[in-house]
C-alpha positions in Angstrom: 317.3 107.6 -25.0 315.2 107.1 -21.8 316.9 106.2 -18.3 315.0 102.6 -17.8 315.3 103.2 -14.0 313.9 107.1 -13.8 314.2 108.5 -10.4 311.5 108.7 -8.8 309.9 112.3 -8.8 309.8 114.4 -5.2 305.7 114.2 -3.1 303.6 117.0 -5.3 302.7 119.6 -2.8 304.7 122.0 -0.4 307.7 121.2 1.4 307.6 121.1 5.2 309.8 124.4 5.4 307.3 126.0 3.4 304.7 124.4 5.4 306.1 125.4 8.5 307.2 129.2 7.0 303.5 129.3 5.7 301.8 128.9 9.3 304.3 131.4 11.2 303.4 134.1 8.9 299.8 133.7 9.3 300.4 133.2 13.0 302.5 136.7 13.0 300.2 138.6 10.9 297.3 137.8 13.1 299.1 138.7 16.5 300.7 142.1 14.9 296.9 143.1 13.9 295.6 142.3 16.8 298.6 144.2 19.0 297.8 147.4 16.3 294.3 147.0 17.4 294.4 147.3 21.1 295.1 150.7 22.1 292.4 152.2 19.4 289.7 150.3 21.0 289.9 152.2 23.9 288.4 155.3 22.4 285.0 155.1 21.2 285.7 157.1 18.0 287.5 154.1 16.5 285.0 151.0 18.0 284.1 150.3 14.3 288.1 149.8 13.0 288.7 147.8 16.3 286.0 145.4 15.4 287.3 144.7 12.0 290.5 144.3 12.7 290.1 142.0 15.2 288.1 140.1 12.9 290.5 140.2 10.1 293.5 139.5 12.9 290.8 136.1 13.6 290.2 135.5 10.5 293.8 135.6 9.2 295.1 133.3 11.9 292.5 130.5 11.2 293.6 130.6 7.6 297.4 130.3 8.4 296.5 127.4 11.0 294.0 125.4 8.6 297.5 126.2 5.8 299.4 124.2 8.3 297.4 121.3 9.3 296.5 121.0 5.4 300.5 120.8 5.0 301.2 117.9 7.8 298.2 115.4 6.5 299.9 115.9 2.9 303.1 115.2 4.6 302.1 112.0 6.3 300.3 110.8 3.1 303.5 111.4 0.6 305.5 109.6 4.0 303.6 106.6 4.2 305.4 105.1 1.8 308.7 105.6 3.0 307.0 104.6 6.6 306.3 101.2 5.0 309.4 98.9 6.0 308.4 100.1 9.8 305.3 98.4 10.1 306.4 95.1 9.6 309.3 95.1 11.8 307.0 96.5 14.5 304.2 93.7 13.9 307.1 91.4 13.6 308.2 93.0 17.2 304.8 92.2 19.0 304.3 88.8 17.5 308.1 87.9 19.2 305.9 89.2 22.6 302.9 87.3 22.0 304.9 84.5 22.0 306.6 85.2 24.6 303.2 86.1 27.2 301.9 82.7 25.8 305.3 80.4 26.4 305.1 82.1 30.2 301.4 81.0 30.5 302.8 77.6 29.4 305.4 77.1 31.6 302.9 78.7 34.4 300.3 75.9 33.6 303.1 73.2 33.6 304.1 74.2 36.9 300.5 74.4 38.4 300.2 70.8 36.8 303.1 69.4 38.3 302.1 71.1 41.9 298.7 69.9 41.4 299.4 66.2 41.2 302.1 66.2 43.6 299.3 67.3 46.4 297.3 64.8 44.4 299.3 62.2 45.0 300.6 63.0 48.9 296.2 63.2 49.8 296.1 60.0 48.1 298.7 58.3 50.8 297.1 60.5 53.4 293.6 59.7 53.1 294.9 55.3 52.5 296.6 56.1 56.4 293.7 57.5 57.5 291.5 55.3 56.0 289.3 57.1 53.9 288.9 55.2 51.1 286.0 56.9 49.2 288.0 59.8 49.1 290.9 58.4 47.8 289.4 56.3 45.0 287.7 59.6 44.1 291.3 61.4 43.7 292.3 57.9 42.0 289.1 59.1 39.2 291.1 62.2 39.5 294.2 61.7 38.9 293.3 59.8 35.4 290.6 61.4 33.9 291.9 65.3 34.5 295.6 64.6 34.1 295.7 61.4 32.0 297.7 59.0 34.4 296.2 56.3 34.3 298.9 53.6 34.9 299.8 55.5 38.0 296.1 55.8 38.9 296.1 52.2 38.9 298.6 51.5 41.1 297.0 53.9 43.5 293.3 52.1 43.1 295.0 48.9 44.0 296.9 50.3 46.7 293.5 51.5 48.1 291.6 48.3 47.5 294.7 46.3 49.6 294.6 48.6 52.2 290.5 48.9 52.1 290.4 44.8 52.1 293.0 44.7 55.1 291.1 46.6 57.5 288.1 44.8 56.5 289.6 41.8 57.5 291.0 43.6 60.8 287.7 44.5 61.8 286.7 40.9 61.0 288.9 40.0 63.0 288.1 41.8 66.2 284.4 41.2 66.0 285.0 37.2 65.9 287.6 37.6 68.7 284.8 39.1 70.9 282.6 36.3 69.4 284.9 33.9 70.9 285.2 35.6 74.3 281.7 35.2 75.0 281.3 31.6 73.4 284.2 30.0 76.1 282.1 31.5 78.9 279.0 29.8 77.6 277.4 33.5 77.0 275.1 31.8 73.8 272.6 34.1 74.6 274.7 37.2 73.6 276.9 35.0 71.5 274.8 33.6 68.4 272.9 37.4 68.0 276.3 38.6 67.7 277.4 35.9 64.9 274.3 36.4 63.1 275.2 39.8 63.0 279.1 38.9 62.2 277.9 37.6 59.4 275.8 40.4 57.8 278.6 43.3 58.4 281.4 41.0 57.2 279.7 38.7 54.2 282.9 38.8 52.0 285.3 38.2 54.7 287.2 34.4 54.8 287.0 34.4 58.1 283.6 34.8 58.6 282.4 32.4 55.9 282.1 29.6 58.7 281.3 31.4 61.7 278.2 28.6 61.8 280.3 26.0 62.4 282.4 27.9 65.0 279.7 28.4 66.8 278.2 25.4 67.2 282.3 23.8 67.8 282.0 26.0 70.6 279.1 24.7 72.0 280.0 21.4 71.8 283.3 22.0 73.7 281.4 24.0 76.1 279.2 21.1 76.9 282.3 18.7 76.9 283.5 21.0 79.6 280.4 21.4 81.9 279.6 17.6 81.9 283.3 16.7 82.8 283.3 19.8 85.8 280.0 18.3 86.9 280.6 14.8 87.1 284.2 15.7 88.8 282.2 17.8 91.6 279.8 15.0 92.0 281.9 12.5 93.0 284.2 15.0 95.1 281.2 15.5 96.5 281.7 19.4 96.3 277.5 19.5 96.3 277.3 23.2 96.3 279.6 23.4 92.8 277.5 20.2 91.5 274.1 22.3 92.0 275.3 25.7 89.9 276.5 23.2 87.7 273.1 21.4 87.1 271.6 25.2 86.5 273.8 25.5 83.6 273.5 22.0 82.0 269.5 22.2 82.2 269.8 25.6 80.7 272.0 24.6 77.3 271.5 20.8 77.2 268.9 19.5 75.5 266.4 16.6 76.9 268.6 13.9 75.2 272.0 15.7 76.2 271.5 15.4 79.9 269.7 11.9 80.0 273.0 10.3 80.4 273.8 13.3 83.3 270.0 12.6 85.2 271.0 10.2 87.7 273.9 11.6 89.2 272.4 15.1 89.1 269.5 13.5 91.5 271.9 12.2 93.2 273.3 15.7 93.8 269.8 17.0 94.8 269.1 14.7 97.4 272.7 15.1 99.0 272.4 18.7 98.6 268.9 18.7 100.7 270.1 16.4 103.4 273.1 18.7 103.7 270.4 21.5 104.2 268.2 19.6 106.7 271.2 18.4 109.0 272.5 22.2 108.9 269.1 23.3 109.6 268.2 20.8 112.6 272.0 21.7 114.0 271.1 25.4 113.9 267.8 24.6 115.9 269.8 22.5 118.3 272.2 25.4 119.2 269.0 28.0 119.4 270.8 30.0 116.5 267.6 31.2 115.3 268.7 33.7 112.8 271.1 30.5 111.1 267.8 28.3 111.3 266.0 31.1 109.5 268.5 31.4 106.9 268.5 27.7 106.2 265.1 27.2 106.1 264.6 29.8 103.9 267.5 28.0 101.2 265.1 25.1 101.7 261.7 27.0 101.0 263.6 28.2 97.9 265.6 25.1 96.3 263.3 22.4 97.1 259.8 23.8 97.6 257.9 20.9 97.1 259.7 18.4 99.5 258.7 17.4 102.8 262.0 19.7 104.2 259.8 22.7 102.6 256.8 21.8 104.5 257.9 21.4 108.0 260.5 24.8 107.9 256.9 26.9 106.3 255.0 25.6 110.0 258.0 26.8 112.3 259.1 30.1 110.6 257.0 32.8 112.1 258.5 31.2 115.2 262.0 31.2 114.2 261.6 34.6 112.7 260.2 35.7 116.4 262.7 34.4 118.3 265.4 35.5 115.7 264.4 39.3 116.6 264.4 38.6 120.0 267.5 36.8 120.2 269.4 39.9 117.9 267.3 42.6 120.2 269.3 41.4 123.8 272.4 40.7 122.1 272.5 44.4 120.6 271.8 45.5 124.0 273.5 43.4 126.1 
């Protein structure tokens, strides 16, 4: 009866001793030739046996070396199937390593990404300190669209916008404080350009929103002011103070404004003008020409319509004569 399991019969072909025997012997019979045919090729009796033997010593050793290499590939074919539970363990082997290369890349790219937003996130308070909020709402865009946080880009975008609106508000702030400034000193020619232009730079601003109004408040309390200094330095009779005075209420009171002010400055004017004439006649008196050509110049200039006006213009290329004169001997003398 037949073995059901029949052992498996040995590779057909030549064993590797045999192989190996096989190619030694052709390799020895080739070199013992050739040795035999040295010394007779140096005679030239014997040139025709040298050749063939070297030939044949050629010849012999190609055929034991192609005997060889014929052996070995038979060898490795009959062995590859007992070579078969190696190459899975070996793919097996550089899988493992595959996986290991591409768990290091992951990690690697993990800790890139967590570097990455950390110098995200310290340029984001850097650039709200310094005030640059384009930039930072650009990392905001950043920091949810590239690495998906969103919530935390949030809270970034409305720390930017608080921070943004805040120094809007600050600068606001100093441009109406400077608006102010020049408003209590009654500067409305530089004042209402500069609210006009308030009002542009800053139209969103709370503060701003009625810079009209505080304009034209402070005109009115400006005008409150200059009317109750004028009337007090009219009746101190403190004329020089009451004629600036009258400069600045014709120049920001209108027509109506000052009716109620017309008498008293008049008033003013005439006082001011005697005072003038008296300190002009006085300066004649004493012969202080130089004094009396001071004076009558004031006159000339404040009142240069009056009567005063008229009689200083006939005398003054006198007074100027004598004033020379009078400076020339007391320089020498």
């Amino acid at each position: 009866m037949a073995d059901s399991n029949p052992t498996p019969a040995p590779p057909a072909g030549p064993t590797a001793r045999t192989l190996a025997l096989g190619g030694i012997i052709a390799i020895l019979v080739a070199v013992a030739i050739h040795t035999s045919a040295a010394p007779a090729a140096n005679t030239a009796t014997n040139a025709t046996q040298t050749v063939i033997q070297t030939v044949l010593s050629a010849g012999l050793g190609l055929v034991g070396a192609l005997f060889w290499v014929t052996g070995a590939l038979r060898m490795a074919v009959a062995g590859a199937g007992q070579a078969g539970p190696v190459l899975p363990e070996l793919a097996a082997r550089l899988d493992a390593i595959n996986a290991n290369v591409a768990q290091a890349d992951s990690v690697k790219r993990v800790h890139h990404r967590h570097k990455d937003l950390e110098l995200i996130r310290t340029t984001l308070a850097q650039d709200i300190l310094d005030k640059q909020y384009e930039a930072a709402l650009t990392l905001v865009r950043e920091l949810a669209d590239t690495y998906g946080h969103v919530e935390e880009a949030e809270e970034f975008r409305a720390k930017v916008n608080e921070a943004r609106a805040a120094a809007y508000e600050e600068k606001a702030q100093a441009a109406l404080e400077q608006l102010d400034t020049l408003l209590a000193a009654g500067d409305f020619d530089k004042g209402v350009p500069l609210a006009n232009r308030i009002s542009r730079t800053f139209p969103d601003s709370s503060k701003v929103g009625n810079i009209g109004e505080r304009v034209k408040h402070a005109m009115e309390e400006f005008k409150k002011k200059l009317e109750a200094e004028f009337r007090h330095a009219a009746e101190h009779e403190d004329v020089d103070r009451a004629m600036e005075l009258i400069k600045q209420i014709d120049r920001h009171f209108t027509r109506q404004e000052a009716e109620a002010l017309v008498e008293i400055a008049r008033s003013v004017i005439h006082r001011k003008k005697d005072n003038l004439v008296v300190r002009y006649k006085l300066a004649l008196h004493d012969k202080e020409w130089g004094t009396a050509v001071d004076i009558g110049e004031q006159i000339i200039g404040e009142f240069p319509n009056g009567q005063a006006a008229k009689d200083v213009r006939r005398h003054m290329d006198v007074l100027r004569e004598r004033a020379t004169i009078s400076e020339k001997y007391s320089t020498t003398g």
